[in-house]
N, C-alpha and C positions, 0 to 999 in steps of 0.2 A: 301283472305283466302278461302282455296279448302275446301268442305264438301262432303261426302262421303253421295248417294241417302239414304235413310230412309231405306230400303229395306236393301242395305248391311250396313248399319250401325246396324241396330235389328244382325246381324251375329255377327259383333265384337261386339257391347256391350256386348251381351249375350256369348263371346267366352266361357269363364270360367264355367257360370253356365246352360247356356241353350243348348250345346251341347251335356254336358253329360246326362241331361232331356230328349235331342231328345235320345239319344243311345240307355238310360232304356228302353224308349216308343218303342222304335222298336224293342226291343228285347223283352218286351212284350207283344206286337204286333205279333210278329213273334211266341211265344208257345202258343197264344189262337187263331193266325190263324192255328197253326199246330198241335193241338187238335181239331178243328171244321170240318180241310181238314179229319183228322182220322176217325173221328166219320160219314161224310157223307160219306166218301168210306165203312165202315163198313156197313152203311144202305145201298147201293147201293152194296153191295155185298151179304150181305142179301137176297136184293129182285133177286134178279139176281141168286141165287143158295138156293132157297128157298128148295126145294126138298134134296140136298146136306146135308144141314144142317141138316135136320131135321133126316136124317139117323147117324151123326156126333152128333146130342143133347146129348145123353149118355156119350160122352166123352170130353165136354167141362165142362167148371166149372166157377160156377155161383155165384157173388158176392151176397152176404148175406144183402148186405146195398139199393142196387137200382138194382138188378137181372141182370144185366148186363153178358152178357157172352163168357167167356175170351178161346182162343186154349190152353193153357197151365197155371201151375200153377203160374211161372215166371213171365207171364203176367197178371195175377190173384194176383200176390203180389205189383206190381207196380202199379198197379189199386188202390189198399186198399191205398194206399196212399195217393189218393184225399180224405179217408171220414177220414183216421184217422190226417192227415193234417204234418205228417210227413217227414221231410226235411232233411237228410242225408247226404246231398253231398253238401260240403261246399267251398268258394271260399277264396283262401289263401291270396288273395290280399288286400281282403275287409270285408271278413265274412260273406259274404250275404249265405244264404242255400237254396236251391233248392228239389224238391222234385222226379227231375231224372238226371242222372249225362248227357245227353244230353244235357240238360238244363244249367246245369253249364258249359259246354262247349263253348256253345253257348254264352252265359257268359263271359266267360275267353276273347272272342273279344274284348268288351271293355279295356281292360286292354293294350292287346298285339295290339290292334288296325286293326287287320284282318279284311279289308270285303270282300270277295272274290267273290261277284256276282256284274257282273258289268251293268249298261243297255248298250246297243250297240247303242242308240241313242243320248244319253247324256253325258255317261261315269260315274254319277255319279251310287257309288258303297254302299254295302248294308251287313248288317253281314247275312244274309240270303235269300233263293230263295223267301220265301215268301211275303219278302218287296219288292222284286226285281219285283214280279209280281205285285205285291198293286200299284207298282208304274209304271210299263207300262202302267197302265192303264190311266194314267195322259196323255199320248201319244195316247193310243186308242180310250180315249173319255169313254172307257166303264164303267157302274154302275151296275154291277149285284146285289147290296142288295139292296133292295126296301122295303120301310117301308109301312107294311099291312093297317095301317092307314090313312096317309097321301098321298102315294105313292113317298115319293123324294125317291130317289135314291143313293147310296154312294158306294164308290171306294171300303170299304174294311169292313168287317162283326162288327168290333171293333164299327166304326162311326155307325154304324146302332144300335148299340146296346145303345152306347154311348144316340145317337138321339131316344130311344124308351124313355128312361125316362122323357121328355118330355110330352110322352102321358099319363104314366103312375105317373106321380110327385114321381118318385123315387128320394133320393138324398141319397147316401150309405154312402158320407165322411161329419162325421159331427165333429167339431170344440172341443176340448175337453177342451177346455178353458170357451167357452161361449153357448157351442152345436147347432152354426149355423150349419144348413147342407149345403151340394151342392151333385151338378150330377157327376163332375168331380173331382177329384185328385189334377188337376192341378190349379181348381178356391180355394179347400182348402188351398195348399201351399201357394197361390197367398195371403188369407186373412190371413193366421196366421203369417204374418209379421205384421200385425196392431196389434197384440201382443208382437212378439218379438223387433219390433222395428227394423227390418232388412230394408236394405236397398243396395239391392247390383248391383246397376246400377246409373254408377258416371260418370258426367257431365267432359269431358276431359278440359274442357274451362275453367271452375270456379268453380271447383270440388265439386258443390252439387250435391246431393245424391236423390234416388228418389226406392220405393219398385216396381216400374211396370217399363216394358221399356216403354211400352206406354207413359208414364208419364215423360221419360227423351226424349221421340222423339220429346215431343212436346214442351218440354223445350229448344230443341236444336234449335229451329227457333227462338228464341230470341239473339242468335248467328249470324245465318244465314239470319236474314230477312224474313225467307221464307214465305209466305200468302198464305197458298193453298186454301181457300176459297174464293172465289168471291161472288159478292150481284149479282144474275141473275135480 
């Protein structure tokens, strides 16, 4: 009886629910890396035409909420978006709403299943440039965000942010059943199946059921025999 490595079996078990997980996450991923890339070329545009500007100050226009300051009014009303939390542009597939019709765009991939950035090393492909780059970096070795405390290092600004609360005992997702907290999103989802009693990772062999894959990979060596740990 053929078993399929641990590594591509976590792909299939999880086809159904963990791919569309990875999607969300990288779409994500992909508008608070494409807000962060905005905001440092602004500061770097700043310093770099600092003079410019300041002859230009009079005819920009200045949010009211965090002084921020926009070339037009257009972009001074897309701005107000972040403080009034306003989501307009709505996705007809699923309902989700977004707060710029870019966004919903970007979006609509999921659906239509476009990803049109590809790596040239790998081939595997991406619904946007910015995963596209997060993930060269897998190939380059490169860590450009380095955590000011610790010093590790991380592929893409998301993890680094993720890895600060760590220092800081932030935990933003807390449980609305029993108000455990956590750091992650994905460790609250993970627990509120010990509520719901979800269970959506099933044993092809003897169809028990299990809430973690972790928890069906290791079940599945009772199948397979498999002993991966040795007594050194």
């Amino acid at each position: 009886m053929a078993f399929i490595k641990e590594e591509s079996e976590d792909v299939k078990i999880e086809e159904a629910f963990t791919v569309k997980q990875e999607d969300l996450q990288e779409q994500t991923d992909c508008i608070e890396e494409n807000e962060g890339s905005k905001d440092e070329e602004h500061h770097v545009k700043i310093e770099e035409k600092t003079h410019f500007l300041k002859r230009r100050k009079k005819n920009r226009f200045t949010c009211t909420q965090c002084g921020k300051s926009l070339a037009n009014k257009s972009k001074l009303k897309i701005h107000m978006i972040i403080h009034t939390g306003e989501k307009p542009f709505t996705c007809t597939q699923c309902g989700k709403s977004f707060s710029q019709s870019s966004h919903l765009n970007q979006h609509m991939m999921i659906h239509t299943g476009e990803k049109p950035f590809t790596c040239t090393q790998c081939r595997k492909s991406f619904y946007c440039s910015f995963s596209l780059n997060r993930h060269m970096r897998i190939h380059t070795g490169e860590k450009p965000f380095a955590c000011t405390q610790c010093g590790k290092s991380f592929t893409c600004l998301s993890h680094l942010n993720q890895h600060m609360m760590i220092h800081t005992g932030e935990k933003p997702f807390t449980c609305t059943q029993c108000g455990k907290s956590f750091s992650q999103s994905s460790s609250l989802n993970q627990h509120m199946r010990i509520h719901t009693g979800e269970k959506p990772f099933t044993c092809t062999q003897c169809g028990k059921s299990f809430s973690q894959s972790s928890s069906l990979n290791q079940h599945m060596r009772i199948h397979t025999g498999e002993k991966p740990f040795q007594c050194t």
